[in-house]
N, C-alpha and C positions, 0 to 999 in steps of 0.2 A: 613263269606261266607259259606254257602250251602257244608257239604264236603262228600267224597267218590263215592261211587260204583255212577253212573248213574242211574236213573229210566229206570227200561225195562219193558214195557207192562203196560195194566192197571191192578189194583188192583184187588186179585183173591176173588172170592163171602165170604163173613162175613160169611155161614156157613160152619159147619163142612161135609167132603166128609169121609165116612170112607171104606173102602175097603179091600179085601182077598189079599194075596199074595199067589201065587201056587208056583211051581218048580222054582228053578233057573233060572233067566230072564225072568220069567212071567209076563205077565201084571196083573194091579189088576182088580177085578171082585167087583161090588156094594155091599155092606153085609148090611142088615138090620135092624134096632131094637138095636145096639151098641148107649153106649152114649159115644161121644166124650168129652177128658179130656176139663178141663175150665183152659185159661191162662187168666191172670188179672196183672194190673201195680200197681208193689208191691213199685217202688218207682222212682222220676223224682228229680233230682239234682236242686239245688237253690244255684248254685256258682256262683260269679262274674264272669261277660264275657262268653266264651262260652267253653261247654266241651263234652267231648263225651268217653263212654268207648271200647273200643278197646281189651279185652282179659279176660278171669276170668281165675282163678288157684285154684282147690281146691289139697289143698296138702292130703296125704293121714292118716295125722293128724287129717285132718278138717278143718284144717286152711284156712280161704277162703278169696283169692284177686282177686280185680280188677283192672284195668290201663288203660289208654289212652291218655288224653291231656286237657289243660285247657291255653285256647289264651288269651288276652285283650290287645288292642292294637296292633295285626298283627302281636305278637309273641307266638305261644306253647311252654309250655313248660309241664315237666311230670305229670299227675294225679292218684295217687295210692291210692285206695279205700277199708277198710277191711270191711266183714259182720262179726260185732257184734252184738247179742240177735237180730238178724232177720232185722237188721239197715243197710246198708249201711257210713260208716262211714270214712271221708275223714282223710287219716294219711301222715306222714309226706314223700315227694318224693322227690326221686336223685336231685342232680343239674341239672338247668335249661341247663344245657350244653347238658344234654341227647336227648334233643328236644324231640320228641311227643313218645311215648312208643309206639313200632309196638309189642311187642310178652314179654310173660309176664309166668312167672314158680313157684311154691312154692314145696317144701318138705316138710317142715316146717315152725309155724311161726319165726324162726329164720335163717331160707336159703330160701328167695324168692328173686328172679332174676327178672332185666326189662331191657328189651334190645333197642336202640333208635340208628340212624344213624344224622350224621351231614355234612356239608360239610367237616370237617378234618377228619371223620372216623365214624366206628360202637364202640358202646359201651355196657357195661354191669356193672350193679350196681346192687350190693346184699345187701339186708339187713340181719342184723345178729342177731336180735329180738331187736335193740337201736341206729342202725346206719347202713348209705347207705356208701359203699365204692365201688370205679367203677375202670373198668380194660377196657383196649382195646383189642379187639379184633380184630381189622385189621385196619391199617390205609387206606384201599384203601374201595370202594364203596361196602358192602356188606351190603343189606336189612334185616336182620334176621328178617324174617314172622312171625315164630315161633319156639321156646321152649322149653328143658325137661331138671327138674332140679329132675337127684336123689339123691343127697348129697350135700354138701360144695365143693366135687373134684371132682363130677361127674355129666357136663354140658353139655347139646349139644342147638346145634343152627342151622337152616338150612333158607339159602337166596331166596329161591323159582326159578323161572322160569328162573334166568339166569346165575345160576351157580352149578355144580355138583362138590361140596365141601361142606361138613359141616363144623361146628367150634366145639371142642370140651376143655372143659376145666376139668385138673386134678389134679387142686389144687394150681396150682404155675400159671401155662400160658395157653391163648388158641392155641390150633394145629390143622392145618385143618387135613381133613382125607377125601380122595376121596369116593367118590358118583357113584353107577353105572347110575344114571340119577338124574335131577335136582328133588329136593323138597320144595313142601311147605310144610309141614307139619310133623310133629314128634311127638311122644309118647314113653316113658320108661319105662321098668316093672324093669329093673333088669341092674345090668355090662353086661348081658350077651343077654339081651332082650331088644332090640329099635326097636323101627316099625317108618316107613318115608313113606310120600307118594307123587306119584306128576306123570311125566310120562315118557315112556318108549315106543318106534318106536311107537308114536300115540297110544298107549294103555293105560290107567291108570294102575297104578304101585304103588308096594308095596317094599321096599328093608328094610331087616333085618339086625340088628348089631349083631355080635353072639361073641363079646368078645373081636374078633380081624381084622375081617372086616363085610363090608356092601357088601349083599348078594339080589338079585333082589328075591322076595317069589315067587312061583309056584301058581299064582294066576291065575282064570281062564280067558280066552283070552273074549273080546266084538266083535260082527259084527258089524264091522265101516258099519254105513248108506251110507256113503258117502268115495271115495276116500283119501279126505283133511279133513277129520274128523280127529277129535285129542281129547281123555280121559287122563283124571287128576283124581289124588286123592288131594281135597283141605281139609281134616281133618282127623285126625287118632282118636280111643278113644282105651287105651290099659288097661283094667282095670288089666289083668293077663294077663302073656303068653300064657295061653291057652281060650284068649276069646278079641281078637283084632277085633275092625269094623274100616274101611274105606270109606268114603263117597266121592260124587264127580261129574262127571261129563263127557258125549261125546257132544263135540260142533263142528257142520256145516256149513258152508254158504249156506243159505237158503231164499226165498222170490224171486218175481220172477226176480229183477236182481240181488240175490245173495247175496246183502247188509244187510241184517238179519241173524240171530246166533240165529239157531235149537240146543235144547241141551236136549239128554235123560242123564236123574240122574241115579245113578248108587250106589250099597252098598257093599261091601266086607265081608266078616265076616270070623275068623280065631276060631274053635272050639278047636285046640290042635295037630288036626288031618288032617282039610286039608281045603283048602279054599272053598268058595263060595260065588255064586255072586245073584244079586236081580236090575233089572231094576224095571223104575216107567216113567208112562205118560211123553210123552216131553212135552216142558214147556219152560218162561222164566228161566231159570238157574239151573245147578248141583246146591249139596247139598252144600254148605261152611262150615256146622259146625255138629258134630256127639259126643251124648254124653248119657251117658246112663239114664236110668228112676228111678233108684233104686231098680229097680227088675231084669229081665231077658230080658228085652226091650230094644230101641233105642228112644232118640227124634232125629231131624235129621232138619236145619236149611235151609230152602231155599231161595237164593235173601236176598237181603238187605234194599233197598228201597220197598213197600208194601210184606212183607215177610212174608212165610207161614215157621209152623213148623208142621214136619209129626211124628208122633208116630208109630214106627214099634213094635209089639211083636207076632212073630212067626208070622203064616199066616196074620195077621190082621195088614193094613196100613190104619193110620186116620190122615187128612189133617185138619188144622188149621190155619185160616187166624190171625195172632198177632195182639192183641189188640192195640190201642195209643190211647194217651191222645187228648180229645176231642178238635178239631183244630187243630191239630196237624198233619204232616206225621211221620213216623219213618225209623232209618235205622241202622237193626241189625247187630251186628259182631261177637256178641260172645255166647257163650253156655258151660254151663256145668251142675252138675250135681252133689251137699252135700246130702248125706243121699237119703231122698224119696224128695227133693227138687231140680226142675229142674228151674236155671236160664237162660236166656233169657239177652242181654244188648247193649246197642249202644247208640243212641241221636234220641232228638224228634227235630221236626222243625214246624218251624207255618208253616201253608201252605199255598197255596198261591206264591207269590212272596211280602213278605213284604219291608218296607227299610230296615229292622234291622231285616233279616232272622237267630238270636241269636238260636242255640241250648244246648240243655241242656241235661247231661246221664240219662240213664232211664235204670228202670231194669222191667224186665218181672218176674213172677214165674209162676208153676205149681207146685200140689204135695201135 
């Protein structure tokens, strides 16, 4: 079966839009004569039954993982995939008991984390560079979205929209630690540097670990369009403490009885010194996924079902509509960013409405 996010809207035009960014919250303006980067499908999975990737983790090693799930027969179970010599290559994953991997971390190749919920509880299974061993972390309903693992004792996890508690683990057990509003999303530079994102009285939101709690950032405030408008942060990318982005989103009720979801994308960025912010054309959907170029840029992940990825560097924003495999739909989840190699990843689908609507992961690159 057909899984995730919904199709919203038709499919945005095959070419490239590239465009200026001015001041803070500005809208972009047409720039000319820019050639827009080339993304191409570097690789489409041929595993029995169907799979799909769900998270990449490059550790700051280089160590590079991917995760998700892999069904036959009407049951997931976990899919953990390493890039070797430029290969995607399927290795050995937790017990089936993890069920389908939502959120996925590495440090190294010998402390990479995958975290998966069940009916009896959430869990976390680390490998240790030759074996998966798994820990609970909460026997009651908690989703861990996502992820950051900076050591073997030093773990965080955050459940998204319906809980303002993270998980943290330091080495023996995990301990929640209160949240000043709910998150999806996390990044770690340091003991002393976590960035989380998600939202705060209807504003997209940033809060800071600084050692010994979680502190909401002084980031700068959006003009909600609308009353019942409400902004998220759905991805952090923290390369250092002093060079943190946030991506995301304000969504509306909009259409003329209201039944439709207006949403302006929205970017953060933290230089050391002090926040700012960057709007982009509304559109079907905030950004879901932020990760950088290898240089001093952003790629920035929009929608899931026909998804576009936008390249920011300094003034200059360039829109790209994702390639798939010819027949095919796709529907992205994940992004990041080894070296000057930006990956792209999720599952292809035949399109259409087949009988046997089988997907299979796929990876994108640029770079």
């Amino acid at each position: 079966m057909r899984r995730s996010l919904t199709a919203c809207g038709a499919a945005l035009a095959a070419t490239a839009v590239v465009t200026t960014m001015g001041p803070s919250q500005a809208e972009p303006r047409t720039k000319a004569g820019t050639t827009a980067a080339t993304w191409s499908i570097a690789q489409t999975n041929t595993l029995p039954g169907e799979d799909g990737i769900k998270a990449i983790s490059v550790a700051p090693t280089g160590s590079t993982w991917a995760a998700g799930y892999q069904s036959s027969n009407g049951k997931s179970v976990p899919l953990v995939q390493h890039l070797l010599n430029g290969k995607w290559t399927t290795a050995k994953s937790p017990s089936s008991a993890l069920g389908e991997i939502s959120a996925l971390s590495a440090s190294s190749s010998k402390n990479v984390w995958a975290f998966g919920t069940t009916g009896s509880g959430t869990f976390a299974a680390r490998w240790n560079g030759s074996a998966w061993s798994r820990t609970t972390v909460t026997t009651g309903r908690y989703d861990a979205v996502d992820a950051s693992a900076l050591s073997a004792s030093n773990v965080w996890a955050v459940g998204g929209d319906e809980t303002t508690t993270a998980m943290h683990w330091n080495g023996t057990s995990w301990k929640k630690v209160a949240l000043p509003a709910p998150a999806r999303a996390i990044a770690g530079v340091s003991s002393t540097h976590v960035y989380a994102g998600g939202t705060y009285k209807n504003q997209p939101a940033v809060m800071h670990w600084t050692g010994s709690a979680w502190k909401l950032a002084a980031t700068p405030k959006f003009t909600l369009p609308e009353p019942d408008a409400v902004g998220v942060i759905s991805d952090v990318y923290a390369p250092s403490a002093s060079n943190v982005w946030a991506s995301g989103g304000i969504d509306w009720p909009c259409g003329e009885d209201g039944d439709d979801t207006c949403t302006q994308p929205v970017l953060l960025h933290w230089d050391g010194a002090k926040w700012s912010s960057q709007t982009f054309p509304q559109g079907y959907g905030g950004y879901t996924r932020v990760t950088g170029d290898g240089g001093s840029g952003v790629w920035l992940l929009r929608g899931a079902w026909d998804p576009q990825l936008t390249h920011v560097v300094g003034g200059s924003v360039t829109n790209v509509t994702a390639p798939r495999p010819s027949g095919h739909d796709i529907n992205l989840t994940a992004l990041a960013v080894k070296d000057s190699t930006v990956w792209a990843a999720g599952a292809a689908f035949p399109e259409g409405d087949p009988d046997d609507p089988t997907g299979n992961g796929v990876y994108l690159a640029t770079g």
